[in-house]
C-alpha positions in Angstrom: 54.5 -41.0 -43.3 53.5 -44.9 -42.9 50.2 -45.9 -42.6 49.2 -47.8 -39.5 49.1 -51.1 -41.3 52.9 -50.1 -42.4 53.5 -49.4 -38.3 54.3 -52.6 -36.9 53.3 -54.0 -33.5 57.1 -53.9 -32.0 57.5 -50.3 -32.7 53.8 -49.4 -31.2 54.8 -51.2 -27.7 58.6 -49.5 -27.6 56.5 -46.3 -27.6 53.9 -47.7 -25.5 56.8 -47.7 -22.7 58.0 -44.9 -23.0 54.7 -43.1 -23.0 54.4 -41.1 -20.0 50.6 -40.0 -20.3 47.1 -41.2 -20.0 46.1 -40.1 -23.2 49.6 -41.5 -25.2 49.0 -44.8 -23.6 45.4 -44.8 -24.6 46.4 -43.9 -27.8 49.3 -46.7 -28.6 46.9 -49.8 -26.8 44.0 -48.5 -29.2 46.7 -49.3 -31.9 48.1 -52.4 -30.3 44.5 -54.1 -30.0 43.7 -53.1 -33.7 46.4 -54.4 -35.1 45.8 -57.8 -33.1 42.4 -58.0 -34.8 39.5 -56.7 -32.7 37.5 -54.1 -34.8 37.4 -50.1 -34.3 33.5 -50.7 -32.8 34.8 -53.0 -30.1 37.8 -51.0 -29.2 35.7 -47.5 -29.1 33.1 -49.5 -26.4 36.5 -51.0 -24.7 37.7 -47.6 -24.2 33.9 -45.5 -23.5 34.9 -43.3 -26.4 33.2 -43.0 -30.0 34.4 -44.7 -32.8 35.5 -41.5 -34.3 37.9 -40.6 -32.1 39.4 -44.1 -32.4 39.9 -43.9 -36.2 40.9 -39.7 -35.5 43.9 -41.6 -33.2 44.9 -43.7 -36.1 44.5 -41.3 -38.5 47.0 -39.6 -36.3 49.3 -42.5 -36.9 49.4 -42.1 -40.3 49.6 -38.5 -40.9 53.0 -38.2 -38.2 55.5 -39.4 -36.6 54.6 -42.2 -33.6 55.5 -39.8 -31.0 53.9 -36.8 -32.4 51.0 -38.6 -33.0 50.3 -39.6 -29.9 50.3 -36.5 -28.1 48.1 -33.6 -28.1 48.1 -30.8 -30.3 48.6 -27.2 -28.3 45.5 -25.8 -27.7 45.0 -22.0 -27.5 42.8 -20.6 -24.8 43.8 -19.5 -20.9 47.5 -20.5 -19.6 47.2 -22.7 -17.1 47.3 -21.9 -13.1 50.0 -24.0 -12.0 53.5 -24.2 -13.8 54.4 -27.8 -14.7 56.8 -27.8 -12.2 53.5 -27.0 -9.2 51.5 -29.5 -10.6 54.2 -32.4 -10.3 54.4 -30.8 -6.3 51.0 -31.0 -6.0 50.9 -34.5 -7.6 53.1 -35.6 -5.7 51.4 -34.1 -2.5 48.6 -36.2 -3.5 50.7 -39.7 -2.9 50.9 -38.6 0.5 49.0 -38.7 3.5 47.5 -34.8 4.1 48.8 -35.1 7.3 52.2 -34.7 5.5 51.0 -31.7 3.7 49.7 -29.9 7.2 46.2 -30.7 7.1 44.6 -33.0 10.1 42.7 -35.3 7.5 42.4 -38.9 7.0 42.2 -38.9 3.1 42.3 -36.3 0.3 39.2 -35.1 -0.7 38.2 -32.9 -3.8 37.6 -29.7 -0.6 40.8 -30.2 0.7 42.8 -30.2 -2.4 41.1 -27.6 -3.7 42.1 -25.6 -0.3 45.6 -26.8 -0.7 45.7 -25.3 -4.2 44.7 -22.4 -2.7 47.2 -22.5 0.5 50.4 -24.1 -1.5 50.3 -22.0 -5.0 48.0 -19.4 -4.5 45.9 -21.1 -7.4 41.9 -20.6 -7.4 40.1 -23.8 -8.8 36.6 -24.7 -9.0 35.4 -27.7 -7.3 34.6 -29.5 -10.6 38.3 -28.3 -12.2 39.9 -29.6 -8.8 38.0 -33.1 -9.4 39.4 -33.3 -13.1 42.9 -32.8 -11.5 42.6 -35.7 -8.7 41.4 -38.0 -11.3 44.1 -36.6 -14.1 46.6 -37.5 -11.1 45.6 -41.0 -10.6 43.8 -40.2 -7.8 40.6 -41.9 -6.9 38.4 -41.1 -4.0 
């Protein structure tokens, strides 16, 4: 595989719009800004992470492909509640007014998604879990 220095700035951005997840994008504008010249430190404050995971990102550059790279590894452990399919509903749920969804409330809240979880796919979250999925859905409060 190249190394990162071998991975030029053209081919980081086509991937860069084509990424389609928080994590990819992260990933590729980590990338970007190194190659522009700001150091690993600055980058790792930039983006609240360590400096670690910044070099673990390019490392990931190296070692694979750019669009393998960039996303996550599987991870083994519990399959999750909602199909792929019910999460991009329930995303998409989340762009609307609750009114649309049936609920007679001004704004979503972490309660009332979590109860529309519940109501729409049957799916038990935590109140924590059902935060992580507002915020992984763009969602802010």
């Amino acid at each position: 595989m190249a190394r990162l220095a071998d991975v030029s700035v053209d081919e980081l951005e086509d991937a860069l719009a084509e990424a389609t997840g928080k994590r990819e994008t992260q990933r590729l504008l980590a990338a970007i800004i190194y190659k522009r010249g700001p150091s690993v430190p600055m980058i790792a404050e930039w983006f609240g992470t360590r400096e670690a995971t910044i070099y673990r990102w390019f490392d990931r550059l190296e070692d694979r492909p750019i669009q393998e790279a960039i996303r996550d590894d599987p991870r083994p452990g519990r399959p999750p509640k909602l199909a792929d399919d019910e999460r991009e509903r329930f995303e998409a749920a989340l762009q609307e007014p609750p009114e649309a969804a049936g609920y007679d409330e001004p704004a979503w809240t972490p309660k009332l998604a979590q109860r529309f979880l519940r109501d729409a796919f049957d799916a038990e979250y935590t109140r924590r879990h059902v935060r992580r999925l507002l915020t992984e859905a763009g969602h802010s409060r």
